[in-house]
N, C-alpha and C positions, 0 to 999 in steps of 0.2 A: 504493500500500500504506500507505502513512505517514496515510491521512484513512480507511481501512477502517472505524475504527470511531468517524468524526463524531459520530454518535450518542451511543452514551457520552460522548467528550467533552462534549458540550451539557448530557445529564441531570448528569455529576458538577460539572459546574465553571457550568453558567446560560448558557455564552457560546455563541450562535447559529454557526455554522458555514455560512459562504458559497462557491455556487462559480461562477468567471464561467462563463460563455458559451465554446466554442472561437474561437477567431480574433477577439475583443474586448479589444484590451489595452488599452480605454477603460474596461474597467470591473474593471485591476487594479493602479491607478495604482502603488500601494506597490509591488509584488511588481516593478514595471518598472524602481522607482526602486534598489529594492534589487538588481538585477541591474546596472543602470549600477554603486550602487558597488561590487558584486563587483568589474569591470571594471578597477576599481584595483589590487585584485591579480593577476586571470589577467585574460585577453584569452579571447573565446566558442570554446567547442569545448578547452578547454585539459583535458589530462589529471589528474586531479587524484592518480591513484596516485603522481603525483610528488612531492605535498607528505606530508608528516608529521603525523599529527593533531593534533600539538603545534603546526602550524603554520596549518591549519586552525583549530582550536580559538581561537588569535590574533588570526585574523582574525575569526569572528563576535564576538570578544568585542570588538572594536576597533566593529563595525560595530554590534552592538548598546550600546554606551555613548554613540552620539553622537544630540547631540537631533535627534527632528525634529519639525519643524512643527506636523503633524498630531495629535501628541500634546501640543498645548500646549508645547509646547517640552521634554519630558522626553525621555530615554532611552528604546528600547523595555525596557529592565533594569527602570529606573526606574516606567516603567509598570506591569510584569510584578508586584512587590512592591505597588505602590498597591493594584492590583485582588485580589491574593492577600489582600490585609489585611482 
């Protein structure tokens, strides 16, 4: 539901929308690497009705402020604003 309307997306904002292949997690390296560091805070299959959105909200903010690589070493935040500008 969350990619229903890709489309839009692309026309309002220019940026191409990708989707891998089923059963290629070769070809979604980030989305893998970002579930490893979920991993830091629940362990796979964990309930999440147990956290607090405040605490949720934490943690993407925690995971979106750290650089990575791939972004030349910026933040995905950091990123987010460059390309917004």
């Amino acid at each position: 539901m969350e990619l229903a309307q890709h489309k839009l997306f692309t026309i309002d904002t220019n940026i191409k929308v990708y989707f891998c292949d089923p059963k290629s997690p070769w070809q979604k390296g980030t989305n893998e690497n970002t579930n490893k560091l979920l991993r830091q805070y629940m362990p796979k299959k964990t309930d999440l009705s147990v956290y607090s959105q405040e605490q949720l909200d934490m943690m993407a903010e925690e995971l979106n402020d750290r650089p990575r690589k791939t972004l030349n070493f910026l933040s995905p935040s950091q990123k987010i604003l460059a390309v917004l500008q």
